[in-house]
C-alpha positions as CSV (number, residue, x, y, z in Angstrom):
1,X,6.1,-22.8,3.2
2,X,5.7,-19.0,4.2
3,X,2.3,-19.7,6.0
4,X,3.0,-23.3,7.2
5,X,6.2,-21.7,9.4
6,X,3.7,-18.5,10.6
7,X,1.5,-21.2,11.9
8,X,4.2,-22.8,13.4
9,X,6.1,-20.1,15.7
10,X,3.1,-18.2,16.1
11,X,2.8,-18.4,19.6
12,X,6.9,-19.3,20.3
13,X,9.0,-16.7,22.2
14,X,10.3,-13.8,20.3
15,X,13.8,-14.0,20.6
16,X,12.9,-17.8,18.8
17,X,11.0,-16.3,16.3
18,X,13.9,-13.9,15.2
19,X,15.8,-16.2,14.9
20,X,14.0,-18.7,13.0
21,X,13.5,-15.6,11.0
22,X,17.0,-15.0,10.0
23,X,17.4,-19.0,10.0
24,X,14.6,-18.6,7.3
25,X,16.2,-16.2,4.7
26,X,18.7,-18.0,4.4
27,X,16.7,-20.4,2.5
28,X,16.4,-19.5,-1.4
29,X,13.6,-16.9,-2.4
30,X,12.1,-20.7,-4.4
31,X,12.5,-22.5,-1.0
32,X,10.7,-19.5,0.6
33,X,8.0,-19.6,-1.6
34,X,7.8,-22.3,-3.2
35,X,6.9,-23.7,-6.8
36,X,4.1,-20.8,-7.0
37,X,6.8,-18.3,-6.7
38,X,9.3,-19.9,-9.4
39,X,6.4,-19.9,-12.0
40,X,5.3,-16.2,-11.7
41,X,8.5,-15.4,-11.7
42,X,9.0,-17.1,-15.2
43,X,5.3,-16.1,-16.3
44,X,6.8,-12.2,-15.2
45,X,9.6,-12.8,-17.5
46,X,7.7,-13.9,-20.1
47,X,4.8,-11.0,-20.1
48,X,7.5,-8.3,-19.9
49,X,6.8,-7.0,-23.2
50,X,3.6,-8.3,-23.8
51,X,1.1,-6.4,-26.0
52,X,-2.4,-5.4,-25.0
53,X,-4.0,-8.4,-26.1
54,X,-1.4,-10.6,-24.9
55,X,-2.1,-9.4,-21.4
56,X,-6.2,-9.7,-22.3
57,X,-5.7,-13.0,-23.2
58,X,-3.9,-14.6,-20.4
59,X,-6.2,-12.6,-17.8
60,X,-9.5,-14.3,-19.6
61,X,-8.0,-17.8,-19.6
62,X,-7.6,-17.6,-16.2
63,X,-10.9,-16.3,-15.3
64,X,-13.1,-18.5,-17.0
65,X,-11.7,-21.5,-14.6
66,X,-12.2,-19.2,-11.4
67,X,-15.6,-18.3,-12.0
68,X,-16.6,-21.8,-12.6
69,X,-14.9,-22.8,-9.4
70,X,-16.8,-19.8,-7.5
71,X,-20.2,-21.1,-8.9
72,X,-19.4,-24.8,-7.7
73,X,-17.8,-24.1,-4.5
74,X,-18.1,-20.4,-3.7
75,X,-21.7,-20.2,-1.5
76,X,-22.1,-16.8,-1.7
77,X,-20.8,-16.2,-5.3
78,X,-23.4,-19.4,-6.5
79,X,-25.9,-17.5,-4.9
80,X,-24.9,-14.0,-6.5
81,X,-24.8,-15.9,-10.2
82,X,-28.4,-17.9,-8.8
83,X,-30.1,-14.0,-8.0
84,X,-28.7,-12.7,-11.0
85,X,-30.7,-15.6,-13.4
86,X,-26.5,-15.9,-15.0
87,X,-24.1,-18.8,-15.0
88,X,-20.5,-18.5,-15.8
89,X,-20.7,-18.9,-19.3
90,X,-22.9,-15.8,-19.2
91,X,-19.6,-13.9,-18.8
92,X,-17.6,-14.9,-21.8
93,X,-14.8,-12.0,-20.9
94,X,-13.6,-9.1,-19.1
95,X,-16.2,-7.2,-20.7
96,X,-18.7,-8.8,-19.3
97,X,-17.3,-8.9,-15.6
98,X,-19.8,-6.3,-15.0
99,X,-22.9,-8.4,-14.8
100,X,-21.4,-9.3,-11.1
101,X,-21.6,-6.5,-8.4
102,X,-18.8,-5.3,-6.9
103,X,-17.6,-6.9,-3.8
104,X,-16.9,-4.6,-1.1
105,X,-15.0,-4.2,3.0
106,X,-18.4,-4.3,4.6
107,X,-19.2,-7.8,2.5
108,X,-16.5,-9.5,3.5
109,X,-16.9,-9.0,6.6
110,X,-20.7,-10.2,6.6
111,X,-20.6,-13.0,4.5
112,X,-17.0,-14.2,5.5
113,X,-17.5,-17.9,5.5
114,X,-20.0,-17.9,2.7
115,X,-16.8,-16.4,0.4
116,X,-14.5,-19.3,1.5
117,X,-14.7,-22.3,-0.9
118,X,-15.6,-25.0,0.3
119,X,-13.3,-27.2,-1.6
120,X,-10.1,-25.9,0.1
121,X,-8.6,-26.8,3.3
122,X,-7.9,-24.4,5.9
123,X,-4.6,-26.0,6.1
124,X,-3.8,-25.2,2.5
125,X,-5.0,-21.2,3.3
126,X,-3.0,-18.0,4.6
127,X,-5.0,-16.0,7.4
128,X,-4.4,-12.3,6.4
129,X,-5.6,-8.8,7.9
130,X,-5.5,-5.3,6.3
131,X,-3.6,-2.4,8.3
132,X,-7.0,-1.0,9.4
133,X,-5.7,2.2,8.2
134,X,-9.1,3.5,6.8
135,X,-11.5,1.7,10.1
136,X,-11.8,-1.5,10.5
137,X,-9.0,-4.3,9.9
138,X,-10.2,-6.2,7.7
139,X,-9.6,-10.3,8.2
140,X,-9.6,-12.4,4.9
141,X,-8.0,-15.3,3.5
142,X,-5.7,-16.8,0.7
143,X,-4.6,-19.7,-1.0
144,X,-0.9,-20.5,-0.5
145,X,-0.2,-19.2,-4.3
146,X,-1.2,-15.5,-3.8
147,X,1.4,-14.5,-2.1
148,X,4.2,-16.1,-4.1
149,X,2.3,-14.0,-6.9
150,X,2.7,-11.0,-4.9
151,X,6.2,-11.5,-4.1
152,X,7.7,-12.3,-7.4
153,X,5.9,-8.7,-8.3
154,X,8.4,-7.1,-5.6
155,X,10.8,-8.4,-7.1
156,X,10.0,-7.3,-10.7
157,X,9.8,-3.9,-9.4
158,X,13.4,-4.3,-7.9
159,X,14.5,-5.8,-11.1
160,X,13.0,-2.7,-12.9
161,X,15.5,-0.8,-11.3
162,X,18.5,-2.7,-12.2
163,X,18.8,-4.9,-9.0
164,X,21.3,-8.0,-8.6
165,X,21.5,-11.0,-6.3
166,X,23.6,-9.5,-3.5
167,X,22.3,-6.2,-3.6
168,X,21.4,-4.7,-0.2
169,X,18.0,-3.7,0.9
170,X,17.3,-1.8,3.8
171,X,13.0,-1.6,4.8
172,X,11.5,0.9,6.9
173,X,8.3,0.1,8.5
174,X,5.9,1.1,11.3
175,X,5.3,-2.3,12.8
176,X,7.6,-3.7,15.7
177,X,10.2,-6.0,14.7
178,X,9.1,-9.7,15.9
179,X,11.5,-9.3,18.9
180,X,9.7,-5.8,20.6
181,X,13.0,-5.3,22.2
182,X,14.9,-4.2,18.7
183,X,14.2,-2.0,16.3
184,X,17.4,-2.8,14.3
185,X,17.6,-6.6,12.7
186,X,20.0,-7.4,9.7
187,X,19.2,-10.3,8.3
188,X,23.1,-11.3,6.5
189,X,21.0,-14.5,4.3
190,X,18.5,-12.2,2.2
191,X,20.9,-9.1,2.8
192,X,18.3,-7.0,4.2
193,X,18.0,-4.6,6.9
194,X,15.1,-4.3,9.3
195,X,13.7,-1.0,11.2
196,X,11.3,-0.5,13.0
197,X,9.5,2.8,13.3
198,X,7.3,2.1,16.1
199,X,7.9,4.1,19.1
200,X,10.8,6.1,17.4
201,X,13.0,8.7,19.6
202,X,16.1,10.9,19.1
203,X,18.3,8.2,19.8
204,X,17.0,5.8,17.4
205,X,16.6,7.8,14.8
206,X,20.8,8.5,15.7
207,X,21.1,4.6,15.9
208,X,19.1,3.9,12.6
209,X,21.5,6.2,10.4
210,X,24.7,4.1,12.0
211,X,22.9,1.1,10.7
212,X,22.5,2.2,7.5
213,X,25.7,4.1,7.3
214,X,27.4,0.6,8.4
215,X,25.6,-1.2,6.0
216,X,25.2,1.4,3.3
217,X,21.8,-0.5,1.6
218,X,21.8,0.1,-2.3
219,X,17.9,0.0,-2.0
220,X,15.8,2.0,0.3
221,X,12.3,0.1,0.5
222,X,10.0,3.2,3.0
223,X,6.6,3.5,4.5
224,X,6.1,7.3,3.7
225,X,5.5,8.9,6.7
226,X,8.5,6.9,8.5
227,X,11.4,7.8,6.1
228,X,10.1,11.4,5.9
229,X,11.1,11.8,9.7
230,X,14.5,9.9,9.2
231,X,15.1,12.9,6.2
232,X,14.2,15.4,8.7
233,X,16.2,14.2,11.4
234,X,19.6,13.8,8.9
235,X,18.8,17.7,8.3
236,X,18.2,18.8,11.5
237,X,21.3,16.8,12.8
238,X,23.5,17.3,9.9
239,X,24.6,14.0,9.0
240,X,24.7,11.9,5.7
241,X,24.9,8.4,4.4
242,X,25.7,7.3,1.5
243,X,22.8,7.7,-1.4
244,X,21.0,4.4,-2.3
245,X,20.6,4.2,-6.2
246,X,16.8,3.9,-5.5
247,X,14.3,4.6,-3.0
248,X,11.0,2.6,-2.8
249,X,7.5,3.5,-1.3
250,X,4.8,2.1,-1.1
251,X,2.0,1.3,1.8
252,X,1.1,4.7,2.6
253,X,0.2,7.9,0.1
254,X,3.5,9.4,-1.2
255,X,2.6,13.3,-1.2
256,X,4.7,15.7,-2.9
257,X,6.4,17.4,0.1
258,X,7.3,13.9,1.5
259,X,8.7,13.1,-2.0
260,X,10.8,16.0,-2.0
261,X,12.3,15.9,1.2
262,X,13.2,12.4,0.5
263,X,14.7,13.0,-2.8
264,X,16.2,16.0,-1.6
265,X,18.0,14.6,1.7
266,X,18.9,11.1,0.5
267,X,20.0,12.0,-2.6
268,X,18.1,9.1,-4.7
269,X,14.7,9.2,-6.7
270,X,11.6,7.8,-5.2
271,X,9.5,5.2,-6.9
272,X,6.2,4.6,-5.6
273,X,4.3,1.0,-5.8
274,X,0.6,0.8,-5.2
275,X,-1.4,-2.5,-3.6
276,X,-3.0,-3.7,-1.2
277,X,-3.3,-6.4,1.3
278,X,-6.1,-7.9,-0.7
279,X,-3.8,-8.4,-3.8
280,X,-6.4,-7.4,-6.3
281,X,-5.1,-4.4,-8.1
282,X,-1.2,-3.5,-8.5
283,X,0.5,-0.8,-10.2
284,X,4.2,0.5,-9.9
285,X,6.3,3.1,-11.3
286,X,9.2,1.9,-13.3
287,X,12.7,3.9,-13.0
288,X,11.0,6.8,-15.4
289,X,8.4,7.5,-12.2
290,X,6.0,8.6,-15.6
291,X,3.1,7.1,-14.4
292,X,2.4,4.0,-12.8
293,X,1.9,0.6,-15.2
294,X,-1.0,-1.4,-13.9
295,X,0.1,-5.2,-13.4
296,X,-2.8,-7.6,-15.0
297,X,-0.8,-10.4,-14.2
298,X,-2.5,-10.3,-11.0
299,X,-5.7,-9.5,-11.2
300,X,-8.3,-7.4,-13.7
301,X,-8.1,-3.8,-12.8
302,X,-11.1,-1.6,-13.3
303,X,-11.5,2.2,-12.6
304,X,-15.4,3.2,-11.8
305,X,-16.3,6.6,-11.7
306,X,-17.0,8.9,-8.2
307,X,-18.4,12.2,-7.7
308,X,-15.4,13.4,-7.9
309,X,-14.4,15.0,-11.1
310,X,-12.0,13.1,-12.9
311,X,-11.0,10.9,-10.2
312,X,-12.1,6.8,-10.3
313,X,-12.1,4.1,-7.7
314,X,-10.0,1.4,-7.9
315,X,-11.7,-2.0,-8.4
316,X,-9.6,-5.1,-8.4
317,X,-10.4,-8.8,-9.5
318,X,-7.5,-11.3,-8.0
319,X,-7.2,-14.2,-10.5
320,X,-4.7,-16.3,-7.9
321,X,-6.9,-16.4,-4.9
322,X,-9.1,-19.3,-5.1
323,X,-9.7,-19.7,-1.0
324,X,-11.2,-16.6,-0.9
325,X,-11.9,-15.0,-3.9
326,X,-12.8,-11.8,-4.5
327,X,-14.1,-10.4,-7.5
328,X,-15.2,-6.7,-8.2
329,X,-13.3,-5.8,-5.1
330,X,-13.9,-2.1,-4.4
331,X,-10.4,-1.1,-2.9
332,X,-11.6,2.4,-1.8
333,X,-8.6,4.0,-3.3
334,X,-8.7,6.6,-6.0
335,X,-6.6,7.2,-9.0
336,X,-6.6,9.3,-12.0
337,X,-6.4,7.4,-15.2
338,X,-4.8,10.7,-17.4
339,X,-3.9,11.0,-20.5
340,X,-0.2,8.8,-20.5
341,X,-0.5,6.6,-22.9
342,X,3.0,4.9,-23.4
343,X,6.0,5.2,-21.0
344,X,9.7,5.5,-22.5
345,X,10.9,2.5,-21.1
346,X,8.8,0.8,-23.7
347,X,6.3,-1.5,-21.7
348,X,2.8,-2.4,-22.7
349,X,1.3,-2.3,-19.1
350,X,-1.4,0.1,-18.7
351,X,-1.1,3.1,-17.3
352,X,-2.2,5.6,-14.5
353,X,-1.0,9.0,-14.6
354,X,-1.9,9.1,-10.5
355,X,-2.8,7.3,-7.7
356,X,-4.5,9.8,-5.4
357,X,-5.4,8.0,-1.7
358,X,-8.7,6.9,-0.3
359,X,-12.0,8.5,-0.7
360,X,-12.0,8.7,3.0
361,X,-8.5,11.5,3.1
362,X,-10.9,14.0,1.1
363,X,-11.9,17.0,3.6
364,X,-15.5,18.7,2.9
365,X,-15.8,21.7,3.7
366,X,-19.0,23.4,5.0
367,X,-19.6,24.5,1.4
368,X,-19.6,21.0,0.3
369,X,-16.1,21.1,-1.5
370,X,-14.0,18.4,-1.6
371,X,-10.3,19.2,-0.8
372,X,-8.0,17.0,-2.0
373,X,-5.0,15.8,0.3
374,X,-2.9,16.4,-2.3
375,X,-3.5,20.0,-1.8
376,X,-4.1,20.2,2.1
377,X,0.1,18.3,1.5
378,X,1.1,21.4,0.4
379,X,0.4,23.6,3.7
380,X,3.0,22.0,5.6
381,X,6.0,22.5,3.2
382,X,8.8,23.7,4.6
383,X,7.5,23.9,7.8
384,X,10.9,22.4,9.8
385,X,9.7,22.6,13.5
386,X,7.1,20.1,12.5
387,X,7.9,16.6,12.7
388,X,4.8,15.2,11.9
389,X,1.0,16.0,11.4
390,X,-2.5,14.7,10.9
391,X,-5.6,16.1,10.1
392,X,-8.6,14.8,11.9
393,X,-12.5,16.0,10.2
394,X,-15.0,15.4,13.1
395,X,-17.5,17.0,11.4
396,X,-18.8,19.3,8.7
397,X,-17.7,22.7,10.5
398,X,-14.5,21.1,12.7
399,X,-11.1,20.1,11.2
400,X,-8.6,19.2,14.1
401,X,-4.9,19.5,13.4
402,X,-2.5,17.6,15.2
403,X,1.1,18.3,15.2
404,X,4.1,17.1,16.8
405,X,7.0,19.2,16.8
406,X,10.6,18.5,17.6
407,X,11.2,20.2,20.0
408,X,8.5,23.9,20.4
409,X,5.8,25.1,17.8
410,X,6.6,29.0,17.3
411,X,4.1,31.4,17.2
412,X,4.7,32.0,13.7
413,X,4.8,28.3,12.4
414,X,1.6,28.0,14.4
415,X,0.0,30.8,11.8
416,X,2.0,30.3,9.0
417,X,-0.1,26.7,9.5
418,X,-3.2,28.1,10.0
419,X,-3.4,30.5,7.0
420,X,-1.9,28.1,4.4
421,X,-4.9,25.7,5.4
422,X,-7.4,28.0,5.3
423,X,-6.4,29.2,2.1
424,X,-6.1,26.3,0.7
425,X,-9.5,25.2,2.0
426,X,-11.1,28.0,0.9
427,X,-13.6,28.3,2.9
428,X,-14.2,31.2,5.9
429,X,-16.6,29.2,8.3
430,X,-14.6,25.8,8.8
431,X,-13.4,25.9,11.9
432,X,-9.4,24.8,12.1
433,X,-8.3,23.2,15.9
434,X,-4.2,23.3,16.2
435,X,-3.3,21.0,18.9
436,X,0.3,20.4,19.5
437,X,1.4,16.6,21.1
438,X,3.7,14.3,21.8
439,X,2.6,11.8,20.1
440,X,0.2,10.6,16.6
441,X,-1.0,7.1,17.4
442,X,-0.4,5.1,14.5
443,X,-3.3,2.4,13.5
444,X,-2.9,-1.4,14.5
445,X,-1.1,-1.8,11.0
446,X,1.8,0.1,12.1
447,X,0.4,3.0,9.2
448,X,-0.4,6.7,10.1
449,X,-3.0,8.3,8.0
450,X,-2.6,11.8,6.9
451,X,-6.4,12.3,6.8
452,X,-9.0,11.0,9.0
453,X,-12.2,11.8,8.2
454,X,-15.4,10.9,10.7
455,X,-18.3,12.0,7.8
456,X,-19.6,9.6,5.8
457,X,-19.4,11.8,2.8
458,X,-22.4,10.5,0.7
459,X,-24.6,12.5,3.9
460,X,-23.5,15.8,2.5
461,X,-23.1,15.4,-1.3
């Protein structure tokens, strides 16, 4: 129903699509969604404590009918299987997933219509787009049961953390609401508060904490980046709201400043989700935050190894996309497998001690060391005049810093930035640009990246 009302008041006026919005959550999330939605919601319920093989099993029986339906109606995958001298029953399990290439960005976007099957409808597909926070949005399709899929795993991860029917949630995001003219949008049906990030100023952030102090969420659901500027503004201002029991991220990398600031001025632990547009590869912390437990019932997740010690790509296999399936998807995210094994709230999901970005926020340095974000993070802790930054590699020598304060950049922020970067580079002959703005564009997705890097690494390594 979702995609059949997009279509619908695509191109209506937006104060008639805000409230055909709000007309719309009223409906039941099974109305919403549809009968897709009810049953992953009971498969979900089902595989909560599933074993291993439990999980190995279901993922295999529904492979074995999506590769046979991307042989038969699938042009490029029939000719990827035809190349290869394989059929389907040449790949008899997960195991044997590998005798197919991976699928990657730049694929997609060349062989588009050759990875649509040709036994689906357009008017039984979803038209979806990536943020474009790495280059590129990236334009795809899906089949109207992925994104029930995708939803009743939201609401698993809510459920996780001990949420009820009639529980508030208030979502922070980048992107304007559909009406431009607000930034502020309850929605009383769903019980959910909208704000909008884009174009944010003093006296919105001011208005944004009435909202929440009226409304007093029990669930924070946060881009990063955005929530991290409402925590700076409640201690710059001095003011407070109420804690939520829970705070969610997910969208953008959570780094361990950002974490503790939230945490910190909100007074509520932060659980981090990880996904993607795509839908291939999901993983989300529980109320432990130990680790994050891999979700197979939505695709087959595989971790390849990079150049980069101990660190492995994310490749995802969606086994509820049938108009556009993608198998062997290389997500261009990283993540550190570790050595968690088992989580104490006693689930059987797999587990990943970290997820650590994309390959593209790594900095080289002209010594050909790869700095992780994660440590670059750490250079602007505590740093209060800033109120938000982005680091910009245009090339091997050149990292450009952009900063926008509140209100001045002091002398000695300006070198207390400086040095910690350069230490934490470690290397004497980058050379570090500070530039002080007004303003960090955010990408087309509404998302600010923390890194952007201009090198196409594998030139230099």
């Amino acid at each position: 129903m979702r995609g059949y009302l997009k279509s619908l008041f695509r191109n209506a006026p937006a104060p008639v699509v805000e409230w055909a919005q709000i007309a719309y959550h009223f409906l039941p999330a099974r109305w919403r969604y549809g009968r897709s939605f009810t049953n992953a919601v009971r498969l979900l319920s089902e595989s909560e404590h599933w074993a291993e093989r439990d999980f190995i099993a279901y993922q295999e029986r529904l492979l074995e009918p999506l590769l046979k339906h991307c042989y038969e109606n699938v042009p490029y995958y029939r000719s990827v299987f035809q190349e290869r001298g394989i059929s389907p029953r040449d790949i008899q399990g997960i195991s044997d997933l590998d005798k197919l290439p991976y699928l990657t960005k730049e694929t997609v976007r060349k062989k588009q219509k050759g990875l649509l099957a040709e036994n689906i409808s357009f008017l039984d597909m979803e038209e979806a787009h990536t943020s474009g926070s790495s280059g590129t949005p990236l334009t795809f399709y899906m089949d109207r049961n992925t994104r029930p899929v995708d939803r009743a795993l939201a609401l698993r991860k809510l459920l996780w953390l001990g949420y009820k029917p009639g529980d508030r949630i208030a979502f922070f995001k980048g992107m304007p609401l559909a009406n431009p003219a607000k930034f502020i949008r309850y929605f009383p049906g769903a019980r959910e508060l909208r704000i909008s990030f884009h174009n944010s100023d003093d006296k919105r952030l001011n208005d944004m904490l009435d909202a929440m102090q009226y409304y007093r969420p029990d669930f924070i659901d946060a881009w990063p980046s955005c929530l991290y500027i409402l925590a700076q503004w409640i201690a710059k201002t001095g003011r407070s709201i109420a804690p939520p029991r829970y705070i969610l991220t997910a969208s953008e990398n959570l780094y361990p400043h950002i974490r503790e600031k939230i945490e910190k001025t909100f007074h509520a632990p932060v659980i981090d989700w990880y996904g993607q547009e795509e839908s291939v590869a999901i993983a989300m912390q529980c109320s432990q935050a130990k680790g994050y437990h891999i979700q197979p019932e939505m695709g087959v997740f595989e971790l390849i190894p990079t150049d980069k010690p101990g660190l492995s790509e994310i490749v995802g296999t969606c086994l509820h996309n049938i108009a556009m399936p993608f198998l062997r998807y290389r997500t261009g995210d990283l993540a550190v497998k570790g050595d968690v094994q088992s989580c104490p709230c006693g689930r059987k999901h797999p587990l990943l001690e970290k997820v650590m970005g994309r390959e593209a926020d790594f900095v080289l340095t002209p010594e050909r060391n790869l700095v992780s974000p994660l440590i670059l993070d750490f250079a602007f802790i505590q740093l209060d005049e800033i109120r938000e930054a982005q680091i910009i590699q245009e090339d091997i020598k050149t990292l450009r810093v952009r900063v926008v304060p509140w209100e001045t950049l002091s002398e000695s922020t300006r070198a207390t930035l400086l040095r910690e970067i350069r230490e934490r580079l470690e290397s004497p002959t980058m050379n570090i640009i500070l530039d002080e703005t007004d303003d960090i564009p955010r990408t087309e997705g509404g998302k600010r990246p923390f890194i952007i890097s201009k090198l196409r690494t594998e030139d230099y390594l």
